[in-house]
Short mmCIF file of the C-alpha atoms (twelve columns), coordinates in Angstrom:
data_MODEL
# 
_entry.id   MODEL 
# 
loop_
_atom_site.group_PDB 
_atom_site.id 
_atom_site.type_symbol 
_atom_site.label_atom_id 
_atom_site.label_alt_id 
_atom_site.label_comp_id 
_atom_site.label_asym_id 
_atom_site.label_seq_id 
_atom_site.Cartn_x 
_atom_site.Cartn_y 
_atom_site.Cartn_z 
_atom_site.pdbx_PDB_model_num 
ATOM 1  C CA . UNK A 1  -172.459 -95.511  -96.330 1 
ATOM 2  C CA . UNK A 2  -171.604 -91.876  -95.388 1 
ATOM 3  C CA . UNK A 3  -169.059 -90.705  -93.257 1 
ATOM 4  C CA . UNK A 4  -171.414 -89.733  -90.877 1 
ATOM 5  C CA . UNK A 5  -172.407 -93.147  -90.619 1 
ATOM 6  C CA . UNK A 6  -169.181 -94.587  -90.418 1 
ATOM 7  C CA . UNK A 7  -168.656 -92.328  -87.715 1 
ATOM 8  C CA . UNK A 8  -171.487 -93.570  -85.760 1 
ATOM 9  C CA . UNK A 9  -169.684 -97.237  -85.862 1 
ATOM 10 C CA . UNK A 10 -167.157 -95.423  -82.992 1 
ATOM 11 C CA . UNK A 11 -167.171 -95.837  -79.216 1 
ATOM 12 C CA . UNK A 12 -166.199 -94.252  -76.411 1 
ATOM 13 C CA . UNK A 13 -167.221 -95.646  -73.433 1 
ATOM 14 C CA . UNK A 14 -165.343 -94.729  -69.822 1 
ATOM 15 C CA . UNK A 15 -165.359 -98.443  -68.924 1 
ATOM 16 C CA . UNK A 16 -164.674 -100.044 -72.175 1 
ATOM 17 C CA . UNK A 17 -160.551 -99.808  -73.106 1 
ATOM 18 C CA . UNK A 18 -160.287 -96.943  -70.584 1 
ATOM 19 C CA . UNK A 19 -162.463 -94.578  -72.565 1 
ATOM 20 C CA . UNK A 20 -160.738 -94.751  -76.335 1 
ATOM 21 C CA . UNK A 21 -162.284 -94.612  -79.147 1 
ATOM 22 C CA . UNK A 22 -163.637 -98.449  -79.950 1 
ATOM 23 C CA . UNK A 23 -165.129 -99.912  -82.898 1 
ATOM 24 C CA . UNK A 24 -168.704 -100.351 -81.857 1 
ATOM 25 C CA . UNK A 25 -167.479 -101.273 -78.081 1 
ATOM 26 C CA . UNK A 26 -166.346 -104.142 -79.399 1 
ATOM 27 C CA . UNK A 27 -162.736 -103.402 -77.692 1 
ATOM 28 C CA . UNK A 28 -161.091 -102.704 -80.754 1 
ATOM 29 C CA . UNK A 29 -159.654 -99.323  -80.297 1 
ATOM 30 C CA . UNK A 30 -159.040 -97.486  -83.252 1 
ATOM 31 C CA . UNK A 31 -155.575 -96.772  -81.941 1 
ATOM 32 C CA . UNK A 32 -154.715 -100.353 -82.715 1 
ATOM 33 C CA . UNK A 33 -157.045 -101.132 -85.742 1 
ATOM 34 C CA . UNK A 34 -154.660 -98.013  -87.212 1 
ATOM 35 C CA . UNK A 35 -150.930 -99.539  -85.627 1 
ATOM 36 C CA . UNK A 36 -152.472 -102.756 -88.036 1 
ATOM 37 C CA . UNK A 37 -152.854 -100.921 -91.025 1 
ATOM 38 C CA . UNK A 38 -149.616 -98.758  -90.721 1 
ATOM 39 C CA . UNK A 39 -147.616 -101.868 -90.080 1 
ATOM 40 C CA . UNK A 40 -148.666 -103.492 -93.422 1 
ATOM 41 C CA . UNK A 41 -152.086 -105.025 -92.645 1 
ATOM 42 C CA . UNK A 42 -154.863 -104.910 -94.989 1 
ATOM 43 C CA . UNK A 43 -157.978 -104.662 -95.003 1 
ATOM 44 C CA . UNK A 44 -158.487 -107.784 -95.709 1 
ATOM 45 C CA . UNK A 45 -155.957 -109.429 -93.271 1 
ATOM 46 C CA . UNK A 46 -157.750 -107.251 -90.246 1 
ATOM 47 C CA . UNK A 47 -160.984 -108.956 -91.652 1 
ATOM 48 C CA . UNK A 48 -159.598 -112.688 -91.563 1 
ATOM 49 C CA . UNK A 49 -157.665 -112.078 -88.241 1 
ATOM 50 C CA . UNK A 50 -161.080 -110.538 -86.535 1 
ATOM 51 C CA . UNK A 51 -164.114 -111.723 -87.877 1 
ATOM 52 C CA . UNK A 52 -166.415 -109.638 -85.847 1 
ATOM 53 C CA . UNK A 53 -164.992 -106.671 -87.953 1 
ATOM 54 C CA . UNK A 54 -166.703 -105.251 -90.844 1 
ATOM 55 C CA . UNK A 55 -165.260 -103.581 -93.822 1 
ATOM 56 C CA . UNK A 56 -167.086 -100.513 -92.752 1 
ATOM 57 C CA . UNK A 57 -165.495 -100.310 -88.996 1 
ATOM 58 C CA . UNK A 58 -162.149 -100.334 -90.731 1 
ATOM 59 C CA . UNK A 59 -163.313 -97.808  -92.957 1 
ATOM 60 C CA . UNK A 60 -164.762 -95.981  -90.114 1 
ATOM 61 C CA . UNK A 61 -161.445 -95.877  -87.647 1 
ATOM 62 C CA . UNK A 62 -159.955 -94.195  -90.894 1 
ATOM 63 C CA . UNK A 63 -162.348 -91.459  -91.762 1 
ATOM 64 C CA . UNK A 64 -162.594 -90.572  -87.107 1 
ATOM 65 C CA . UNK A 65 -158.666 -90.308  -87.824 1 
ATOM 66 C CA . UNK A 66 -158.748 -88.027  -90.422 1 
ATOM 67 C CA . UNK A 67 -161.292 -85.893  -88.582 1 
ATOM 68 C CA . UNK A 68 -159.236 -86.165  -85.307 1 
ATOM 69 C CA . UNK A 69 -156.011 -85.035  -87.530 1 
ATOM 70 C CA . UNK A 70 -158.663 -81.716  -89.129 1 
ATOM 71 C CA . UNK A 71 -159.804 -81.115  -85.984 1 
ATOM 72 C CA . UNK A 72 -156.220 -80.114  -84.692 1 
ATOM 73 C CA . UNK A 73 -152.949 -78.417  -85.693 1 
ATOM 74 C CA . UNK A 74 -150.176 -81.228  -84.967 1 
ATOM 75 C CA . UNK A 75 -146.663 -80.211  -85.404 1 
ATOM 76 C CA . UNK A 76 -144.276 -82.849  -85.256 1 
ATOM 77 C CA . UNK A 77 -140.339 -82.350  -85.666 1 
ATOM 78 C CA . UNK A 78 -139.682 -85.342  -87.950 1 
ATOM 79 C CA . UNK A 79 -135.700 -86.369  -87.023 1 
# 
C-alpha cells in the first residue's frame, strides 16, 4: 500500500471527535492511536485491544504524523 493510500485511511470530520484526525471515522483519533504506541503498545496489542483496526490504519496514523511533523518547523525546549 502507498503512503498515499494510507493517507486516505484518515478522517476529519467536524462532528466526529470534534474534527481530529480519525482513522477512517471510526473515532479513533490518531492523537490517541499515537499516545498507544509511545506508551509501549504494539502493533499488535492495538490490533487485539481494537479489532476494527487494521494493520494499515496503524500504519497510516504514523506516516499523517510524520507528514504533519514535515509539514512544520516545531521547536521544543526539551528541560
Amino acid at each position: 500500500m502507498t503512503n498515499e493510500n494510507l493517507l486516505s485511511r484518515i478522517t476529519v470530520d467536524p462532528e466526529v471527535c470534534h474534527g481530529k484526525p480519525c482513522v477512517r471515522g471510526l473515532r479513533y483519533p490518531v492523537e490517541t492511536i499515537l499516545e498507544y504506541l509511545a506508551g509501549g503498545d504494539s502493533i499488535e496489542d492495538l490490533l487485539r485491544e481494537f479489532p476494527d483496526l487494521e494493520r494499515e490504519d496503524i500504519l497510516a496514523c504514523h506516516e499523517f504524523s510524520r507528514r504533519m511533523l514535515a509539514a512544520r518547523s516545531v521547536h521544543l525546549t526539551l528541560a
